[in-house]
N, CA, C and O atoms as CSV, one atom per row, in Angstrom:
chain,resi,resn,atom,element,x,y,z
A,1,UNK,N,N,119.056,183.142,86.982
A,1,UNK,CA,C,120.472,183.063,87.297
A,1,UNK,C,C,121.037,181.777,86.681
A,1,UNK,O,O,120.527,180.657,86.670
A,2,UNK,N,N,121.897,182.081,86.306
A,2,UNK,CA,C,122.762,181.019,85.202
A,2,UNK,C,C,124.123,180.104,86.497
A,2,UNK,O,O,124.066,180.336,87.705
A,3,UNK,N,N,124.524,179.740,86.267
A,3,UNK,CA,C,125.911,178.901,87.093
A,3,UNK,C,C,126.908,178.925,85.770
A,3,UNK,O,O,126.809,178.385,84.668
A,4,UNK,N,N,127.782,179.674,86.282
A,4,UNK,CA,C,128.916,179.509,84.559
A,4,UNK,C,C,129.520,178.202,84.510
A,4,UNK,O,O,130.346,178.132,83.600
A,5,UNK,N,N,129.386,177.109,85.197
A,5,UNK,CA,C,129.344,175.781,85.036
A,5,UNK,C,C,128.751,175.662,83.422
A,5,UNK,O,O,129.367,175.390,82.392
A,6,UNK,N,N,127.126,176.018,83.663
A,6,UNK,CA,C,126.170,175.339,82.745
A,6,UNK,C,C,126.365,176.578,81.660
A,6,UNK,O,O,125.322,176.737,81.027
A,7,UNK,N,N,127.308,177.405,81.310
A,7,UNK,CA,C,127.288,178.716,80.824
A,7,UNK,C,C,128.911,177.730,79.941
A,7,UNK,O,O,128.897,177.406,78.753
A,8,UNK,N,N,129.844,177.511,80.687
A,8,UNK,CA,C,130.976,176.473,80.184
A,8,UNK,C,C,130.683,175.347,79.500
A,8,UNK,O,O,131.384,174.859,78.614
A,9,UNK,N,N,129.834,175.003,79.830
A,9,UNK,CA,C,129.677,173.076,78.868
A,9,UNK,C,C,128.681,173.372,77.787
A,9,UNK,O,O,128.904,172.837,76.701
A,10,UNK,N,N,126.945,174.616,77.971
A,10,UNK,CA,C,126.828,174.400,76.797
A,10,UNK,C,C,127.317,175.575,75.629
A,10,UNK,O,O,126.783,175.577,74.520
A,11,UNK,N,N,128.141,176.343,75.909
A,11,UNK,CA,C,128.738,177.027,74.837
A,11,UNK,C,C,130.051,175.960,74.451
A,11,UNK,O,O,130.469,176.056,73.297
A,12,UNK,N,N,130.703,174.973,75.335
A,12,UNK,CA,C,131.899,174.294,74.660
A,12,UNK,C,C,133.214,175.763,74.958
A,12,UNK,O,O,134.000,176.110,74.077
A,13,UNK,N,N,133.174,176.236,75.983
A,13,UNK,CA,C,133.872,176.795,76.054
A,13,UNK,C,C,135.325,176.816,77.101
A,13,UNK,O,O,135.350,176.262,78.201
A,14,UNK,N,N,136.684,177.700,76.396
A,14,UNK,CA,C,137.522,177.084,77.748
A,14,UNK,C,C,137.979,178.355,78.697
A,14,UNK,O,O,138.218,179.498,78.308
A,15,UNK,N,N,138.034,177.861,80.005
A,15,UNK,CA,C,138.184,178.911,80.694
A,15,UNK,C,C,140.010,179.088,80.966
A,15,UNK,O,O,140.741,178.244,81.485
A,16,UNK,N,N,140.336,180.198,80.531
A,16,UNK,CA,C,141.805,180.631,79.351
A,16,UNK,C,C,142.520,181.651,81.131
A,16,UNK,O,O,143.693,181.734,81.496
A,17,UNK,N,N,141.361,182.191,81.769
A,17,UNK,CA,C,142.015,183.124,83.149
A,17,UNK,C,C,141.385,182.985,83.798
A,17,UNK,O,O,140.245,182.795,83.374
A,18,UNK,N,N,141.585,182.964,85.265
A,18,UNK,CA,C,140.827,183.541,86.646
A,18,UNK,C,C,140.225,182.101,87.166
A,18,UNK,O,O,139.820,181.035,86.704
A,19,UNK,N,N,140.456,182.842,88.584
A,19,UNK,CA,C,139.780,181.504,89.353
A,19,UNK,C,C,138.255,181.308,89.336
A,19,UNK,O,O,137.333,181.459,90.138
A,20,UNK,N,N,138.397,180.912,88.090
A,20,UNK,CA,C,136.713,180.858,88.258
A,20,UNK,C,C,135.823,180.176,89.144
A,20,UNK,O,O,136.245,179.122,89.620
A,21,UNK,N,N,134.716,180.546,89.452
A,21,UNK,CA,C,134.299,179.961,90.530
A,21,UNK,C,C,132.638,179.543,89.594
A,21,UNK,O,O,131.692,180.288,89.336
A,22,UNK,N,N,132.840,178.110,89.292
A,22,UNK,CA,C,131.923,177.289,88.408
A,22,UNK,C,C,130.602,177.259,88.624
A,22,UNK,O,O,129.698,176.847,87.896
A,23,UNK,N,N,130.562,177.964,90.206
A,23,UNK,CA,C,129.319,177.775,90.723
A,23,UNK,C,C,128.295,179.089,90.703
A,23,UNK,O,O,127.123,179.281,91.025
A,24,UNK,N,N,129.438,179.934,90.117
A,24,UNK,CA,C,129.160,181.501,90.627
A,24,UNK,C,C,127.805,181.374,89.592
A,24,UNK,O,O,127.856,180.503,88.723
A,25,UNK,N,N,126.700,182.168,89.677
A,25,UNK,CA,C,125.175,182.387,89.057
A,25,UNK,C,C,125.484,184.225,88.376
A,25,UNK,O,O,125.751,185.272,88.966
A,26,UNK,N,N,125.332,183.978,87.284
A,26,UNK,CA,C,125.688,185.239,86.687
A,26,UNK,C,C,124.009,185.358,85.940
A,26,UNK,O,O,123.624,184.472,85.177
A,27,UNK,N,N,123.170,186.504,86.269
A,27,UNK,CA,C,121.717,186.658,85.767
A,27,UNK,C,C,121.929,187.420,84.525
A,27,UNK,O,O,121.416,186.826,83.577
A,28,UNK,N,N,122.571,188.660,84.151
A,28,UNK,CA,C,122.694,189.207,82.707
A,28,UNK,C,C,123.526,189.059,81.673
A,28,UNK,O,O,124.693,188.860,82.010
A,29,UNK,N,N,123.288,189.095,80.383
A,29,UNK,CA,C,124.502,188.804,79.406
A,29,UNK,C,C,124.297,190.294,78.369
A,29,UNK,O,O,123.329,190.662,77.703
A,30,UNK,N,N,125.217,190.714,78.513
A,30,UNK,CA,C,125.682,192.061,77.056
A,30,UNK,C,C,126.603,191.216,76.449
A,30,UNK,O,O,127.440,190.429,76.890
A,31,UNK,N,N,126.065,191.750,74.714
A,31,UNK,CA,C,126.946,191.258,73.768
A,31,UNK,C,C,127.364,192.367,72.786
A,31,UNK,O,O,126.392,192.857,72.210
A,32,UNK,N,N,128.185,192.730,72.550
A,32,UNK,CA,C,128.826,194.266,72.268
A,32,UNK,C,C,130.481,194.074,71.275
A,32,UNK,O,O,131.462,193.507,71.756
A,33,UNK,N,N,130.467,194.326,70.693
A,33,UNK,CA,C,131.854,194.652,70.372
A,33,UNK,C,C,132.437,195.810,70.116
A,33,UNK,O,O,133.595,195.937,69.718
A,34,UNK,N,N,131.540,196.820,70.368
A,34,UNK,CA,C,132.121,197.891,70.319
A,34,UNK,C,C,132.164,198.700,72.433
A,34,UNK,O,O,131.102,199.018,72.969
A,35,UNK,N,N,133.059,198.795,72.926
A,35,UNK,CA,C,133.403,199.028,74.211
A,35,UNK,C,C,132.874,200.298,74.671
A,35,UNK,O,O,132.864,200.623,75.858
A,36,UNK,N,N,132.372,201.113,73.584
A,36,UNK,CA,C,131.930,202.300,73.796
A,36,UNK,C,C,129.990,202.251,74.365
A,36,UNK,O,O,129.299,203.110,74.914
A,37,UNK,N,N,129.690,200.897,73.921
A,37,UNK,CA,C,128.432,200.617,74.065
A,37,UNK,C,C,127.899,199.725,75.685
A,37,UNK,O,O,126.881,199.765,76.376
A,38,UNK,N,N,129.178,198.993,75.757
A,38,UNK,CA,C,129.241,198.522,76.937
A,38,UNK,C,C,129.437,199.472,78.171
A,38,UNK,O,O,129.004,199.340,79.316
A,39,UNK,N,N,130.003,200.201,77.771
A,39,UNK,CA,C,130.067,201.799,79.001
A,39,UNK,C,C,128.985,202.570,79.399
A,39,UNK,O,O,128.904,203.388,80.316
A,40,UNK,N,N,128.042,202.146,78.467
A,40,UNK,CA,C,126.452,202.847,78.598
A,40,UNK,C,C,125.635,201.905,79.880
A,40,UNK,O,O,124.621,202.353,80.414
A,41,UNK,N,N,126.221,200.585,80.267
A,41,UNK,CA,C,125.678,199.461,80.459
A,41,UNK,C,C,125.956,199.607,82.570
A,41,UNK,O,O,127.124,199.580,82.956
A,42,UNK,N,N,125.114,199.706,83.361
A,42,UNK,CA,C,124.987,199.648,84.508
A,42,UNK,C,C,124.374,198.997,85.030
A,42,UNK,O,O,123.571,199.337,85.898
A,43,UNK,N,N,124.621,197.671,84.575
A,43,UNK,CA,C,124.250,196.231,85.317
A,43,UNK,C,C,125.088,195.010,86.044
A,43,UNK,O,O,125.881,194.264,85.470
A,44,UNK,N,N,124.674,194.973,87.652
A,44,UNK,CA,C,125.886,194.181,87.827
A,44,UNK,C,C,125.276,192.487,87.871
A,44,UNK,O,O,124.123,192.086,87.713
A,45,UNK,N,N,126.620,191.670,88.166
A,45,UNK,CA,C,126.235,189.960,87.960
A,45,UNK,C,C,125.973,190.109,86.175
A,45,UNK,O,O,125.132,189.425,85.592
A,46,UNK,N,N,126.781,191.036,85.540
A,46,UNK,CA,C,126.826,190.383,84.284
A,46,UNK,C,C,128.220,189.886,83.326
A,46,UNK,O,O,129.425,190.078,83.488
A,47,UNK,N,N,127.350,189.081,82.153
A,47,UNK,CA,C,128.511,188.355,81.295
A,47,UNK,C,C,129.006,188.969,80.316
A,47,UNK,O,O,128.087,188.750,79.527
A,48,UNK,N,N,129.703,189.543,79.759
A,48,UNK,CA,C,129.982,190.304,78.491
A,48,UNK,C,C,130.411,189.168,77.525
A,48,UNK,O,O,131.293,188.330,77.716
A,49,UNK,N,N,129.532,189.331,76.353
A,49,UNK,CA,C,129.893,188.067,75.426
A,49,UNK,C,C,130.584,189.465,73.965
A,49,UNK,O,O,130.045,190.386,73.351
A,50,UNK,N,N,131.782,188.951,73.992
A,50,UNK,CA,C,132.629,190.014,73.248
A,50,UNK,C,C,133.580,188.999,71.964
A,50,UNK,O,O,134.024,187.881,72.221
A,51,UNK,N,N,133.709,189.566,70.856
A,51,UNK,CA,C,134.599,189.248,69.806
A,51,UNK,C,C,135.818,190.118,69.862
A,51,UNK,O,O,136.801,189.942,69.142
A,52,UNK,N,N,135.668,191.327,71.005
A,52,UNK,CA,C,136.826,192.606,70.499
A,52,UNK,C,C,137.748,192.214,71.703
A,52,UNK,O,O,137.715,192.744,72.814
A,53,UNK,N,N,138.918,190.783,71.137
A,53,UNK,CA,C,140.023,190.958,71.876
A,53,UNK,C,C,141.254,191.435,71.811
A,53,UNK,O,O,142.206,190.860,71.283
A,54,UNK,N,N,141.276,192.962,72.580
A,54,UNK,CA,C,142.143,193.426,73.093
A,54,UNK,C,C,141.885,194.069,74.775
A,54,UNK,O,O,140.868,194.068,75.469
A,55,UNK,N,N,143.121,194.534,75.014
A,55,UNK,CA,C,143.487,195.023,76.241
A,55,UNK,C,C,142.275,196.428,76.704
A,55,UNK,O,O,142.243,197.088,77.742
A,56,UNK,N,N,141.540,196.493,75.688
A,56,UNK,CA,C,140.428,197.849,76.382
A,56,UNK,C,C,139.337,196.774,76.332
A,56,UNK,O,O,138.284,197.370,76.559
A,57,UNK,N,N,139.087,195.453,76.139
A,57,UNK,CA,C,137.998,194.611,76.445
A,57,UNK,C,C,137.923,195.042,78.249
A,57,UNK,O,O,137.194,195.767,78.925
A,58,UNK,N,N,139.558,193.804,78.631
A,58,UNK,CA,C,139.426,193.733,79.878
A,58,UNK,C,C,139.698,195.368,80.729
A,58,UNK,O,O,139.673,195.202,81.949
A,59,UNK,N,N,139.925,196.749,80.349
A,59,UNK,CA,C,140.053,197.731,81.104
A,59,UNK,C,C,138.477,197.996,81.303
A,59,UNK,O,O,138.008,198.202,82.422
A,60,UNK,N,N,137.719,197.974,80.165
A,60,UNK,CA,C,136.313,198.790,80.573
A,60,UNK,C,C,135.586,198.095,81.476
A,60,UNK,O,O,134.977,198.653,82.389
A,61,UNK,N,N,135.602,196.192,81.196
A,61,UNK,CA,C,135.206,195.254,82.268
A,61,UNK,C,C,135.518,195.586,83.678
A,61,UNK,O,O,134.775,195.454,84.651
A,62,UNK,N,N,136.962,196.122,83.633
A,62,UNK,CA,C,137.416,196.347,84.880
A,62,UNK,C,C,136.492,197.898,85.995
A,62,UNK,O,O,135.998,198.054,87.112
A,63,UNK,N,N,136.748,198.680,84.749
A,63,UNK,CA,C,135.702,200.152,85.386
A,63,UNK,C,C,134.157,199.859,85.702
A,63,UNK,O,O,133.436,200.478,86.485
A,64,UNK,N,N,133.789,198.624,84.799
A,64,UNK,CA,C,131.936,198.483,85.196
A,64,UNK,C,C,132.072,197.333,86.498
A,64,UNK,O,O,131.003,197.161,87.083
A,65,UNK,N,N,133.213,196.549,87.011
A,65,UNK,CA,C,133.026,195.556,87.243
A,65,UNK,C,C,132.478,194.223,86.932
A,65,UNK,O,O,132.006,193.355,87.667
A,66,UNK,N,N,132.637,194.272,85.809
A,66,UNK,CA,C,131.980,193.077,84.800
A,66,UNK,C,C,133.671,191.682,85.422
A,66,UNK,O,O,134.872,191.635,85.157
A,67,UNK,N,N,132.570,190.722,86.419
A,67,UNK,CA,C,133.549,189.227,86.336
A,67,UNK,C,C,133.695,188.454,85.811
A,67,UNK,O,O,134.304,187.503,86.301
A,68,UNK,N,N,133.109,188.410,84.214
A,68,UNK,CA,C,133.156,187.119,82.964
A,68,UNK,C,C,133.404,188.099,81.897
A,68,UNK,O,O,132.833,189.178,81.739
A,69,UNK,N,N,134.429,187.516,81.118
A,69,UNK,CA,C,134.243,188.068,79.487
A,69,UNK,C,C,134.249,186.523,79.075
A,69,UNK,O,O,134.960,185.637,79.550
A,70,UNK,N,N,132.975,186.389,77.759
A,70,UNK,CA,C,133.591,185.251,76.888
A,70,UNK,C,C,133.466,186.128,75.352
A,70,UNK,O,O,132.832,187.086,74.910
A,71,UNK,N,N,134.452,185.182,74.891
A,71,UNK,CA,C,135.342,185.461,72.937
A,71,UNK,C,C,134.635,185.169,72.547
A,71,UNK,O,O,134.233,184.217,73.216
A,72,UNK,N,N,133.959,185.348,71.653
A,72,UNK,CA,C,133.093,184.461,70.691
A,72,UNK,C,C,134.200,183.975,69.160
A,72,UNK,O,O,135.419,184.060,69.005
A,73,UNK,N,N,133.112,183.479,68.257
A,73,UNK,CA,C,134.032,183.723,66.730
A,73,UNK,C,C,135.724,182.990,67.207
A,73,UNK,O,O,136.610,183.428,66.473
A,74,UNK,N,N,136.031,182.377,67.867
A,74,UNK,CA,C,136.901,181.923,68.734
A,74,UNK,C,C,138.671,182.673,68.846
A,74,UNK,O,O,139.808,182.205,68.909
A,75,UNK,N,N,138.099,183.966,68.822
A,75,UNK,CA,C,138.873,184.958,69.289
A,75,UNK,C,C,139.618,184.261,70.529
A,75,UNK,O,O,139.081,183.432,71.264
A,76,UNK,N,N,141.157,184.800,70.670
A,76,UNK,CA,C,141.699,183.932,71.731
A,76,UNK,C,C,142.898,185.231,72.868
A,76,UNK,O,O,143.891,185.782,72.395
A,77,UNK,N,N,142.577,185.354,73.831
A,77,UNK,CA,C,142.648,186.265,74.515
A,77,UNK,C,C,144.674,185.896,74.977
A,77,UNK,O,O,145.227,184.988,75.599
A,78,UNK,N,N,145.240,187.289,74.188
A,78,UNK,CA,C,146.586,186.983,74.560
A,78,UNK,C,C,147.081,187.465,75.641
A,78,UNK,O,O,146.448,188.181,76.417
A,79,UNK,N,N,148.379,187.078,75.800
A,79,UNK,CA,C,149.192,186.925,77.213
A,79,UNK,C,C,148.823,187.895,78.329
A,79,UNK,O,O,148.478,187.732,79.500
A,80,UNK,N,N,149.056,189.177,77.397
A,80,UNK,CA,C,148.610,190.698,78.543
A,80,UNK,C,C,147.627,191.070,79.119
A,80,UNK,O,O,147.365,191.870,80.017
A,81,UNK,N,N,146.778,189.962,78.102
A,81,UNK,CA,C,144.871,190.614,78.316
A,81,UNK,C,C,144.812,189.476,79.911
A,81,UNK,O,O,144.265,189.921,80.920
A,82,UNK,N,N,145.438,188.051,79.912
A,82,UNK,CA,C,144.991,187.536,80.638
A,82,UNK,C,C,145.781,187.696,81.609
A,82,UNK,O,O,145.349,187.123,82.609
A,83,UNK,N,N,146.699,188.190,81.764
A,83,UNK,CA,C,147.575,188.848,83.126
A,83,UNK,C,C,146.868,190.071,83.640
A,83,UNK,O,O,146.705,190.283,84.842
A,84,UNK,N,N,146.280,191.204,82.268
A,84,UNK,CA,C,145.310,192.235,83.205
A,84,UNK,C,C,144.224,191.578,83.701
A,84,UNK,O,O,143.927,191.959,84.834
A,85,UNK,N,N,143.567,190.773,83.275
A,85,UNK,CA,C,142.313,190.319,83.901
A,85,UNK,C,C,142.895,189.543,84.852
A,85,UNK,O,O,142.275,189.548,85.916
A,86,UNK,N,N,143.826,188.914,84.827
A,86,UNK,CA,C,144.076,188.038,86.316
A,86,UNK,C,C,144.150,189.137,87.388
A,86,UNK,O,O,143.664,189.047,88.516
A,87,UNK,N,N,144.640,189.902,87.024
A,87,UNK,CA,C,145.204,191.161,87.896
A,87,UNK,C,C,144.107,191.795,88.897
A,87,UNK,O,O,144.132,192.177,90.067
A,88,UNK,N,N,143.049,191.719,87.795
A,88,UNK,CA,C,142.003,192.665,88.161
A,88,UNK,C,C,141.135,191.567,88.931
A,88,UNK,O,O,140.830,191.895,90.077
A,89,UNK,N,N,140.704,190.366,88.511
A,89,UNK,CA,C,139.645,188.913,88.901
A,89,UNK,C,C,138.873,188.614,88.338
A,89,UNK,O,O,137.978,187.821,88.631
A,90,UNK,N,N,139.123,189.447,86.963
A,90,UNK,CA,C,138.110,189.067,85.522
A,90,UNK,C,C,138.333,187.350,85.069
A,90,UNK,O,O,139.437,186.956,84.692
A,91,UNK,N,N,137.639,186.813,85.127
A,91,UNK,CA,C,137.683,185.458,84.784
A,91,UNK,C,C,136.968,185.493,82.876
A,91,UNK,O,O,135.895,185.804,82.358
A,92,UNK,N,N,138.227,185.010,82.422
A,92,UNK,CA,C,138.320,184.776,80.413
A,92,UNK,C,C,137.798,183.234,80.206
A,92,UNK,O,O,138.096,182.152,80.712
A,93,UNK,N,N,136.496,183.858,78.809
A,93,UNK,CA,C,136.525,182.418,79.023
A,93,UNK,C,C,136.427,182.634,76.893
A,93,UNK,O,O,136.321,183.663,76.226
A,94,UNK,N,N,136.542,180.892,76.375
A,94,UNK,CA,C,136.927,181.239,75.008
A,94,UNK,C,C,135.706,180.190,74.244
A,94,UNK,O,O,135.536,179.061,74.705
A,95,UNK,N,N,134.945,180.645,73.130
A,95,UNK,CA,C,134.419,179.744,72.365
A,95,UNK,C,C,134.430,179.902,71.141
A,95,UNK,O,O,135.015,180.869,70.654
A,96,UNK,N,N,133.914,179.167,70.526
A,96,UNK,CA,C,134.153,179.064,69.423
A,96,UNK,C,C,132.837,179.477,68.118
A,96,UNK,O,O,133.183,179.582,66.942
A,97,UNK,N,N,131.567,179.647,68.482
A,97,UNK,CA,C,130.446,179.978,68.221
A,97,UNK,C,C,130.891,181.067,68.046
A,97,UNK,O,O,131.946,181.565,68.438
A,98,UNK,N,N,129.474,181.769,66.987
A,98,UNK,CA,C,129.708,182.967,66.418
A,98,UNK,C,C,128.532,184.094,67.700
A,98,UNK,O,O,127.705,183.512,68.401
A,99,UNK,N,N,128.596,184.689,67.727
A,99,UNK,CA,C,127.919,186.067,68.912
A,99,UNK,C,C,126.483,185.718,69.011
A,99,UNK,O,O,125.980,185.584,70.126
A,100,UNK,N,N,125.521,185.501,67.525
A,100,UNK,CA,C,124.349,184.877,67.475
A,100,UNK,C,C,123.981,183.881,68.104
A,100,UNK,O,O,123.014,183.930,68.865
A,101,UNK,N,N,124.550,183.003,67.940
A,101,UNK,CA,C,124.688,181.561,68.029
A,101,UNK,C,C,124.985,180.824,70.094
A,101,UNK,O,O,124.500,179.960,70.825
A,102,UNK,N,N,126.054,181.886,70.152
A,102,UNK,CA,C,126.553,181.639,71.878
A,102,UNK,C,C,124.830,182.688,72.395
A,102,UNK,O,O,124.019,182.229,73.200
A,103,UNK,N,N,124.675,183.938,71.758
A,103,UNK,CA,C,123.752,184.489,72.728
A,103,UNK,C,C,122.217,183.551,72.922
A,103,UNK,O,O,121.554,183.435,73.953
A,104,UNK,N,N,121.962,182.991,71.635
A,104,UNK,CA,C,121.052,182.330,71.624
A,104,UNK,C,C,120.397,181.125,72.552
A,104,UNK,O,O,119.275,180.723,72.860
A,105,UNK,N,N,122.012,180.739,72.850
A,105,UNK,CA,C,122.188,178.885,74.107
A,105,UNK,C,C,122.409,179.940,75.193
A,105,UNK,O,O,122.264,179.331,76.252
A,106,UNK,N,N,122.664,181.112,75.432
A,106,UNK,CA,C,122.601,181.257,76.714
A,106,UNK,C,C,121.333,182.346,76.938
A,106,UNK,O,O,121.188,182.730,78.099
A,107,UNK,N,N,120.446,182.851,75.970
A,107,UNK,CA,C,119.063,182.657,76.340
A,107,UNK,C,C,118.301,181.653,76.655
A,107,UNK,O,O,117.294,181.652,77.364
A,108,UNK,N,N,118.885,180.676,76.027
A,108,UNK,CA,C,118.164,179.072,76.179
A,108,UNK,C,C,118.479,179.125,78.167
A,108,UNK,O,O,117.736,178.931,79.129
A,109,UNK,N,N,119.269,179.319,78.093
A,109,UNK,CA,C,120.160,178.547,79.901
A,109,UNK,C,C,119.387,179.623,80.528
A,109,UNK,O,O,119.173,179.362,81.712
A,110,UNK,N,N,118.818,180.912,80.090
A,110,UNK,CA,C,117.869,181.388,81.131
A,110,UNK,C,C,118.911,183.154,81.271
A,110,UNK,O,O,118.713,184.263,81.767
A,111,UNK,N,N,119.780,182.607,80.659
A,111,UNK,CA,C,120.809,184.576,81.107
A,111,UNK,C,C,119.569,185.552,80.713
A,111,UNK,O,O,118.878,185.273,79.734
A,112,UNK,N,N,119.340,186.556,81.401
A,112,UNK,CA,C,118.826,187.616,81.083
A,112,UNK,C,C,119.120,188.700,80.187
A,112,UNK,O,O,120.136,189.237,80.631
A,113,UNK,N,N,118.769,189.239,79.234
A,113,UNK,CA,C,119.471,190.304,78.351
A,113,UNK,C,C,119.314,191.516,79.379
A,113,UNK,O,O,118.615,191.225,80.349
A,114,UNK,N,N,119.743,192.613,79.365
A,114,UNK,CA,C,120.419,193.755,79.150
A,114,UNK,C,C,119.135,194.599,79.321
A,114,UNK,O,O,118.890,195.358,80.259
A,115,UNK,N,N,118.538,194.391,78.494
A,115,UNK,CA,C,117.791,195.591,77.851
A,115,UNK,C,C,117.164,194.895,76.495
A,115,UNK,O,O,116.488,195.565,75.714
């Protein structure tokens, strides 16, 4: 189990929506950019590490219950996406690392893959 504290400082990332709760321990990470692949995915307490920002990021998050999306490639999550995710309690978070690179430091921090 990870603390998105230590999930925030070593990706260098900023948290853009939601009350995040710094302390919260999130154990799995999917990294996907295609949303059709993430729908296959029935794991809860996980992070979706995504480059595909638009408004069907945060809807499918919303149907699996997924409470973290982070941007990679430093994709930057606009106005609507972070009003639906506020809406919903999806907490956005933004970096700047490329998908390789973020999944890699948060194998390091212990996140569990997927599968």
């Amino acid at each position: 189990m990870v603390k998105v504290a230590d999930i925030v400082n070593k990706l260098n990332a900023r948290i853009v929506c939601g009350k995040c709760d710094l302390d919260r321990k999130l154990e799995f990470g999917f990294a996907s950019d295609l949303m059709s692949d993430v729908l296959t995915i029935d794991t809860e307490n996980l992070l979706l590490i995504t480059g595909m920002n638009n408004l069907q990021t945060i809807r499918t998050s919303e149907m699996l219950d997924i409470s973290h999306i982070i941007f990679v490639r430093d994709k930057k999550a606009s106005k609507e996406m972070q009003e639906l995710a506020c809406e919903h309690g999806i907490a956005l978070l933004e970096c700047g690392y490329s998908m390789f690179r973020a999944c890699a430091a948060l194998n390091e921090l212990g996140l569990k893959p997927v599968y």
